[in-house]
C-alpha positions in Angstrom: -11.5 -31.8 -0.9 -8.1 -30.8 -1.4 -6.1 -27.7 0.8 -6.8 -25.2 -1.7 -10.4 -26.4 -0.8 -10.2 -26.6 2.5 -8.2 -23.1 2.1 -11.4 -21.7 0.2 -13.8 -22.6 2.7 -11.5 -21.5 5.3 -11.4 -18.1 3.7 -15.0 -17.8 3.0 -15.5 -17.9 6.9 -14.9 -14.9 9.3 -11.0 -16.0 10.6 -12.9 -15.8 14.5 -14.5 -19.0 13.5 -12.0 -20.5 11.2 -10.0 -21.6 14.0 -13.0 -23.5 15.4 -13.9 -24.8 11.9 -10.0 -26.0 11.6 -10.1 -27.3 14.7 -12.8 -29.2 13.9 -11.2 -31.3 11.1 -9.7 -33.3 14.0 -6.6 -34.5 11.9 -6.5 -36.9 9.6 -9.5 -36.6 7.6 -10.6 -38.1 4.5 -13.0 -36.2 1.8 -13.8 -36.8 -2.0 -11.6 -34.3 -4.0 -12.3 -32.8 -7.5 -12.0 -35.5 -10.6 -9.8 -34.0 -14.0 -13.4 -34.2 -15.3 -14.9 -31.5 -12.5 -17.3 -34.1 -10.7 -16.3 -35.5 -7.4 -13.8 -38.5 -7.3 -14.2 -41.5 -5.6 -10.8 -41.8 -4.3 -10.1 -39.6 -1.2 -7.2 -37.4 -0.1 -6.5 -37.2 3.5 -5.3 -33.9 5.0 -2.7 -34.8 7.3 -3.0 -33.4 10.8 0.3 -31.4 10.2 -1.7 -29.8 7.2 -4.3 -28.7 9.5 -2.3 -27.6 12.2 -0.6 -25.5 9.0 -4.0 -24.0 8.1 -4.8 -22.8 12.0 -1.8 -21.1 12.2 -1.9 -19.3 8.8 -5.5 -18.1 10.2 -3.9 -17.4 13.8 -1.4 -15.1 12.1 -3.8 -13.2 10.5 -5.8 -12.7 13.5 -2.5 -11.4 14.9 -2.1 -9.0 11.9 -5.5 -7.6 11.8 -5.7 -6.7 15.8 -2.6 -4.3 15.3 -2.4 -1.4 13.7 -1.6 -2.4 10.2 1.8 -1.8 8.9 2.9 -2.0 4.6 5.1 -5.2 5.8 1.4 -6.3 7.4 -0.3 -5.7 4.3 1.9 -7.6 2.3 1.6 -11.0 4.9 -1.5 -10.9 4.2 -2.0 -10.8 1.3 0.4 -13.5 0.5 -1.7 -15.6 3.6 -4.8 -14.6 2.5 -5.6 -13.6 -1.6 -7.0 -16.6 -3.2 -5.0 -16.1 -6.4 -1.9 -16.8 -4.5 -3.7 -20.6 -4.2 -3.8 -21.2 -7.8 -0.3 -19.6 -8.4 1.5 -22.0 -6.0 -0.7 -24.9 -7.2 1.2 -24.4 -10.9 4.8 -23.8 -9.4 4.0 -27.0 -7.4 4.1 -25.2 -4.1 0.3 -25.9 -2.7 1.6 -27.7 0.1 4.3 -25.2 1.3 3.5 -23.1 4.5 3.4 -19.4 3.9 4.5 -18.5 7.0 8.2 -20.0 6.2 7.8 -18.6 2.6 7.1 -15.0 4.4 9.6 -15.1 7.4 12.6 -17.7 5.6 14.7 -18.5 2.8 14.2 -21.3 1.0 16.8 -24.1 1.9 16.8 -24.8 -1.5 18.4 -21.2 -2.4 21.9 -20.5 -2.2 22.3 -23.1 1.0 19.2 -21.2 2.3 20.9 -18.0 2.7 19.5 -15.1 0.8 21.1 -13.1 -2.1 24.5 -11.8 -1.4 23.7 -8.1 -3.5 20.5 -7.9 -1.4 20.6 -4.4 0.9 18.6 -4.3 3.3 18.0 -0.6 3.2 15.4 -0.8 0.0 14.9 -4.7 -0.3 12.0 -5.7 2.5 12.4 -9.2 4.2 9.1 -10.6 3.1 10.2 -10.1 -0.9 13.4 -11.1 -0.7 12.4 -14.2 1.4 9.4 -14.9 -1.3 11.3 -14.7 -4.1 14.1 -17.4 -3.0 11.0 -19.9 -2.7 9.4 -18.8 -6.1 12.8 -18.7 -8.2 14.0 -22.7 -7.4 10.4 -24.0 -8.9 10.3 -21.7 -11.9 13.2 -22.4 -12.8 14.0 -25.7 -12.4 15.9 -27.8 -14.8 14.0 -30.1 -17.0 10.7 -28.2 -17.5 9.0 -27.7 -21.1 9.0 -24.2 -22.3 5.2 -24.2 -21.7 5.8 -25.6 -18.1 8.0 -22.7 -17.3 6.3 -20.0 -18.9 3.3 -20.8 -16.6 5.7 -21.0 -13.8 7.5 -17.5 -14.2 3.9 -15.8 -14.9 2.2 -17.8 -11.5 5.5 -16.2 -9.9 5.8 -12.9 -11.4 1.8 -13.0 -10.1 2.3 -13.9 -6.5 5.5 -11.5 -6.2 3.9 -8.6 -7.8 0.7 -8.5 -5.4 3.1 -7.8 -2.1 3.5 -4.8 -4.2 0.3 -3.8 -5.6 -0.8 -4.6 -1.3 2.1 -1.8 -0.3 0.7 0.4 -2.7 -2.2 0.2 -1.5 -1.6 0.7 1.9 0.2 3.7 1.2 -2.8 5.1 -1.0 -5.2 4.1 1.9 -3.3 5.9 4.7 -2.3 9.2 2.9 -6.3 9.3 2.4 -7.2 9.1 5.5 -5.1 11.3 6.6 -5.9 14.0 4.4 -9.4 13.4 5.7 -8.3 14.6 9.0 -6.5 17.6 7.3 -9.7 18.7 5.6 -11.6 18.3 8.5 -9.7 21.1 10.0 -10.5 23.2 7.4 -14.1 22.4 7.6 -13.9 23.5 10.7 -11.8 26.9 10.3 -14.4 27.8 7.4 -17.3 27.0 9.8 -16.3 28.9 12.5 -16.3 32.0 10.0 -19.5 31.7 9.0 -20.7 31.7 12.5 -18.8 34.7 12.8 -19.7 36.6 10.1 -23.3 35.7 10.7 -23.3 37.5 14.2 -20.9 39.9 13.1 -23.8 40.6 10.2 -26.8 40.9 12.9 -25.3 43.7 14.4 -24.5 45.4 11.1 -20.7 44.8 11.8 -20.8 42.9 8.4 -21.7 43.7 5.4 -24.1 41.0 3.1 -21.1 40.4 0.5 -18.5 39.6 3.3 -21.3 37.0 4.9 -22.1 35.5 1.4 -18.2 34.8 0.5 -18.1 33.1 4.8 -20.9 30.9 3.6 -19.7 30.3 0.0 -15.7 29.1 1.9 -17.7 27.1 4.2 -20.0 25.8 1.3 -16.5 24.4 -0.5 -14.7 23.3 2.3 -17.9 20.8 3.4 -17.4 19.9 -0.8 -14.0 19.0 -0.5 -13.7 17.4 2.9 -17.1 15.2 1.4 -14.3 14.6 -1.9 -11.6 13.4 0.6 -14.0 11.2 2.7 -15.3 9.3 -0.5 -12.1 9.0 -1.2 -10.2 7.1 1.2 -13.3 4.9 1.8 -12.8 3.7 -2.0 -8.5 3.7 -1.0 -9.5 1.4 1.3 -11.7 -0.9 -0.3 -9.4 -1.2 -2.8 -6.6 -2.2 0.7 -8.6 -4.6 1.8 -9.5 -6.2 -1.4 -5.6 -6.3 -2.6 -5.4 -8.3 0.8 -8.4 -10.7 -0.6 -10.7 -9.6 2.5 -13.8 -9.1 2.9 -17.2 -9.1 5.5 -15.9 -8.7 9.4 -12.3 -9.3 8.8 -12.0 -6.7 6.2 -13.6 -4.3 9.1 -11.3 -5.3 10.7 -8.2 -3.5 9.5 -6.9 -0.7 11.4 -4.9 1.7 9.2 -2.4 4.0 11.3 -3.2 7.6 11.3 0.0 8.5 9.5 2.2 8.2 6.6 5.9 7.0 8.0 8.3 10.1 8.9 10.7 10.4 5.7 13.7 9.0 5.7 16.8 10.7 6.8 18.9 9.1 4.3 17.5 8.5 1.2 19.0 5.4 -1.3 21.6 6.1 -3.5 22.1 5.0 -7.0 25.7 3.3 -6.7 24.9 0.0 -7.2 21.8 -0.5 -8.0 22.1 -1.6 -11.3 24.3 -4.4 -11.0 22.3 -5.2 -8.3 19.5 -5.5 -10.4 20.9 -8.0 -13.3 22.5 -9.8 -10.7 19.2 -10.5 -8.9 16.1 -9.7 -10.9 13.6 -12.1 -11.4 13.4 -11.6 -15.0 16.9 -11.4 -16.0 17.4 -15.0 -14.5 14.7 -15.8 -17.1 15.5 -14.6 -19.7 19.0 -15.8 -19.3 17.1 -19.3 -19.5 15.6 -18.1 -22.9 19.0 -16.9 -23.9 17.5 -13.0 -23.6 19.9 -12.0 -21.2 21.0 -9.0 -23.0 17.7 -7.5 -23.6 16.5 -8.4 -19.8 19.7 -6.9 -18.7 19.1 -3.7 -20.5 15.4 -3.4 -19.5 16.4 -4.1 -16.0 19.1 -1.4 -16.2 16.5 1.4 -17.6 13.8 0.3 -15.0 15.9 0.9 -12.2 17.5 4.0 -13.3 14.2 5.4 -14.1 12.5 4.0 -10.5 15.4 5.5 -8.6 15.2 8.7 -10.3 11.5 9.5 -9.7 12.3 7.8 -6.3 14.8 10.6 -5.4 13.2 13.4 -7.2 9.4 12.6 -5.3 12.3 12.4 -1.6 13.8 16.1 -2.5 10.3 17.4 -3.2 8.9 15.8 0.3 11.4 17.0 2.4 11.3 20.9 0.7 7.8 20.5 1.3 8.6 19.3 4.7 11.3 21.4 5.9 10.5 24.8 4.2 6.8 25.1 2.7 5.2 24.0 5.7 7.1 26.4 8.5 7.1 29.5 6.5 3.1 28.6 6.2 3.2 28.8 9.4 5.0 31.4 10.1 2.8 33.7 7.9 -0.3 32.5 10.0 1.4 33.5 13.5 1.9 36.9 11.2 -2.1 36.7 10.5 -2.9 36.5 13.8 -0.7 38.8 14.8 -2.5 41.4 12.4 -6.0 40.2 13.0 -5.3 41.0 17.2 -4.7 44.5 16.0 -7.5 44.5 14.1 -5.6 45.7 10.6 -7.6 42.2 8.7 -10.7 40.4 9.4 -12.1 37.1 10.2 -12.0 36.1 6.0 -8.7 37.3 6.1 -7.3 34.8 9.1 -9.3 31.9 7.8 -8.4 31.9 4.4 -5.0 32.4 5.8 -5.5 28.9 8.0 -6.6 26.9 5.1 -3.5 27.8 3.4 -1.5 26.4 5.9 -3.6 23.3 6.3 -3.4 23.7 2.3 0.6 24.1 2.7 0.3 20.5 5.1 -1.8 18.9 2.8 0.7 19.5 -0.1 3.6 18.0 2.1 1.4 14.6 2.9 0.7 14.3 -1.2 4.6 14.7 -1.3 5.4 11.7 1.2 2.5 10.0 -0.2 4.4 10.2 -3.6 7.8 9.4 -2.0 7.0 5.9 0.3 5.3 5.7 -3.0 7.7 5.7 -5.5 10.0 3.9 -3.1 7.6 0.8 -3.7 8.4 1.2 -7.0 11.8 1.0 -6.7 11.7 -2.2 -4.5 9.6 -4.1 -7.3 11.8 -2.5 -10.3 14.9 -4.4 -7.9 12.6 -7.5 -8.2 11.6 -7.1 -11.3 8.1 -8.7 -11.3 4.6 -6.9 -12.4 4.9 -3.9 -14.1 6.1 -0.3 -13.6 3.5 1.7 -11.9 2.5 4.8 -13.6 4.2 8.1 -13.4 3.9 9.7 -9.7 2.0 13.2 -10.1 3.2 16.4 -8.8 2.7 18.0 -5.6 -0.7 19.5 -5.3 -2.6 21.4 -3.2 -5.9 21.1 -4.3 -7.9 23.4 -2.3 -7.2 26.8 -2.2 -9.8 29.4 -0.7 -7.9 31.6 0.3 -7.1 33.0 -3.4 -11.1 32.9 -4.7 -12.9 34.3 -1.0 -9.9 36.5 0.0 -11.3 40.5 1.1 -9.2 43.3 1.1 
């Protein structure tokens, strides 16, 4: 049994007990690994007991992770701790022994006198990246390798770099779905307490039978769409926890936060970030080694400007969603309620009126969903691993009673 092996059965165990079944290996142990031929050899490899005191604390770190709120840095530990494909990728850049926790948390000593890229800022490039990339660039593209040695090299990296990003992704996807559970839910409950309303309001002849059907009909769609949401974010999340190669109590385990991040104050700005970008991207350096600098500088100059455009574009629409949509939403309702105290609208009128503003909130979460987004995007177009993400949609509101149920 070799690490990745031991690393597999590790895995396959709820992390609670993984410490006890590291703990168990004792130290130095000696088991038959896997022959070129498949079939067990009959010369064994000893895991050293600095390899096993490695393994426990990969699996105490994740036990760390997973009893805190998880965070998009979080995500992305993980998954680099955790995925087994990251196993098989550091096995062909001849990096199966290294610890993950100095690949997540240092530079490489090997890189640049182990300090990290001079062009690096701080601002959009996260810790985690920057540090990963220093320990994947010295293997890949080490002198002396065949051209088929390091064209499996820069795919196994390009693999192991892109999933941080595909796990931030989908930490953002996951938490903007749960939260618009919680603004649906309000809705749910606006709608229902119409009905109610309307139902009474109908028994005393206060009502008439059209007014009660359209109460029942709003309530009828916002149970729909709440139902929509729900399903939803329970597939958002699968998908989290399966980017982070979870599964059974652990993947239970992971507590999302109830929220999106506030927006930034200051977004990024574009000065910069293309030389930044040849000076630094992962495929630029190898192309330069297949002579294709030009073209990888070129495509590395397009990505960015295109990343940081849809990045700044998704940031204006947030914050006009945040800072004017939203308040004059609610401004409108106090104006509702206002009219409905004097009696001059009814009980449709106010509640289609609420659900447009939890409508008008909604909208602004899809916004900041888009933005922290698209500023993924732009980190990995900085890396330049995996491949672009696809085009961020619009703002949408999705649910809008208030126009179809509305009574005059």
């Amino acid at each position: 049994m070799t690490l990745r092996a031991v690393r597999a059965a590790v895995c396959g165990i709820h992390a609670a007990c993984a410490l006890a079944f590291i703990a168990a290996l004792g130290g130095c142990i000696s088991v038959p690994p896997a022959s070129s031929s498949g079939g067990p050899s009959t010369q064994p490899v000893a895991l050293t007991p600095e390899q096993v005191a490695m393994l426990a604390r990969w699996t105490e770190r994740e036990q760390e992770l997973l009893g805190a709120t998880l965070t998009a840095d979080a995500a992305a530990e993980i998954a680099l701790l955790h995925h087994p494909a990251v196993d098989r990728a550091l096995e062909t850049l001849g990096l199966e022994n290294v610890d993950r926790l100095r690949v997540a948390h240092g530079v490489n000593p090997d890189f640049n006198g182990g300090r990290p890229p001079t062009t690096v800022d701080t601002r959009i490039e996260r810790a985690i990246s920057v540090n990963l990339m220093t320990w994947l660039s010295v293997p890949a593209f080490a002198p002396g390798l065949t051209m088929a040695e390091r064209t499996a090299r820069v795919q196994a990296a390009d693999e192991i770099a892109a999933l941080l990003f595909t796990a931030r992704r989908a930490w953002v996807n996951a938490v903007a779905a749960r939260q618009s559970v919680r603004y649906f839910g309000d809705v749910v409950a606006a709608a229902e307490a119409s009905r109610e309303i309307m139902q009474s309001m109908r028994s005393v002849g206060n009502s008439s039978e059209l007014e009660t059907l359209r109460a029942q009909t709003l309530y009828a769609d916002a149970v729909a769409h709440l139902t929509a949401v729900q399903v939803a974010a329970a597939v958002e999340r699968e998908r989290l926890v399966q980017t982070l190669g979870l599964w059974g109590p652990d993947a239970e385990r992971v507590q999302l936060p109830e929220r999106l991040p506030d927006l930034t104050t200051t977004p990024i700005g574009p000065d910069g970030l293309e030389a930044r970008a040849v000076a630094q991207r992962f495929d630029v350096q190898s192309g330069r080694l297949q002579g294709l600098s030009g073209e990888a500088g070129v495509k590395a100059r397009g990505e960015v400007r295109s990343a940081w455009l849809a990045y700044r574009g998704a940031y204006d629409l947030a914050r006009h969603a945040h800072d004017a949509l939203v308040p004059l939403a609610q401004r409108i309702s106090a104006e509702q309620l206002k009219l409905y105290n004097g009696m001059l609208i009814g009980v449709i009128d106010l509640v289609a009126d609420v659900t447009e503003r939890i409508n008008a909130v909604n909208a602004a979460l899809d916004a900041e969903r888009d933005f922290w987004l698209a500023e993924v995007e732009l980190q990995r177009a900085m890396s330049g691993v995996g491949v672009p993400a696809a085009a961020l949609p619009g703002v949408q509101s999705g649910f809008r009673p208030g126009a179809a149920y509305h009574v005059h």
